[in-house]
C-alpha positions as CSV (number, residue, x, y, z in Angstrom):
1,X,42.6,-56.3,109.6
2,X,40.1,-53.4,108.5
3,X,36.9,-55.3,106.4
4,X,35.8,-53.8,102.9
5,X,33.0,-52.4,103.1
6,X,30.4,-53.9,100.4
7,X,29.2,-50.8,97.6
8,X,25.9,-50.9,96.7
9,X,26.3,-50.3,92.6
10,X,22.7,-49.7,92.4
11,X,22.5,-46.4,93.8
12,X,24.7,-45.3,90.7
13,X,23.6,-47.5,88.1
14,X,23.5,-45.9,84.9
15,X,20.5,-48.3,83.6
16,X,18.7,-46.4,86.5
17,X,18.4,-42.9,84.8
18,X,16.0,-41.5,82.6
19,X,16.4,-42.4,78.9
20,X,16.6,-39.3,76.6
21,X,16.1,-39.5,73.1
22,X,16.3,-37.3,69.8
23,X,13.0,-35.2,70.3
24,X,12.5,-35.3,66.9
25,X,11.4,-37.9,63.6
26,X,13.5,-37.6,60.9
27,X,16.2,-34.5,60.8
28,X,16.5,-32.5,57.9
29,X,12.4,-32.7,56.8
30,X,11.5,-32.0,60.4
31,X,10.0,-28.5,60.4
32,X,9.7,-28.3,64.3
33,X,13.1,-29.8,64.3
34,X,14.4,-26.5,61.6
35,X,12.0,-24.3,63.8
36,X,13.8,-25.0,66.7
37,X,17.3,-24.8,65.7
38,X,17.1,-21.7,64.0
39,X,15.3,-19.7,67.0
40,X,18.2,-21.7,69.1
41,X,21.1,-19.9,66.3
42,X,19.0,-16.5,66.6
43,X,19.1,-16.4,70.0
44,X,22.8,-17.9,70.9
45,X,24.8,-17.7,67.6
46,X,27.3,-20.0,66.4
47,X,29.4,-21.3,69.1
48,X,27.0,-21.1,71.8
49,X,27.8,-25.0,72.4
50,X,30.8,-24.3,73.6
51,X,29.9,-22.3,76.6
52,X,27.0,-24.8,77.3
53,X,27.0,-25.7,81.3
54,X,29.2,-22.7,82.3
55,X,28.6,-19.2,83.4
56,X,30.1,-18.1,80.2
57,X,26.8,-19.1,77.9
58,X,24.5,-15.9,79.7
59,X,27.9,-13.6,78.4
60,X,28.2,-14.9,75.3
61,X,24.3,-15.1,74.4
62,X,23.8,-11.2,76.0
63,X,26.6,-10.5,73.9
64,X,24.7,-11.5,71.1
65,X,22.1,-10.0,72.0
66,X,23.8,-6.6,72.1
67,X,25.6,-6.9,68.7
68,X,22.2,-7.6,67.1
69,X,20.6,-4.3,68.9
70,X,23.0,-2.5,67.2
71,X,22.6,-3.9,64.1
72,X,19.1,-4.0,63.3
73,X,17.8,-1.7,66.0
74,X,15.6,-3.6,68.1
């Protein structure tokens, strides 16, 4: 009879991770916090969440980027 082998949990213990937070105090009042969000919607546009982790996000933001060269000329 084969023997279990025992799994050391620890190794992928979640409490073991770095704890992010919300970078920011408050929401709405934070001017770093409305800094930041609207260079992030300048650069990306809306929807750029969606594409977040795959290759698709460096299409869709030079995409973007191309659409606003056209517009305004930059």
């Amino acid at each position: 009879m084969a023997t279990k082998k025992k799994h050391n949990s620890k190794i992928y213990d979640w409490k073991c991770y770095p704890r992010t937070s919300w970078p920011y105090t408050g929401d709405i009042n934070n001017k770093k916090y409305l800094k930041d969000r609207a260079e992030l919607f300048a650069e990306a546009g809306n929807g750029w969440w969606w594409y977040t982790g795959t290759k698709y996000l460096n299409i869709h933001v030079n995409a973007i980027k191309k659409e606003r060269e056209k517009k305004y000329g930059n």
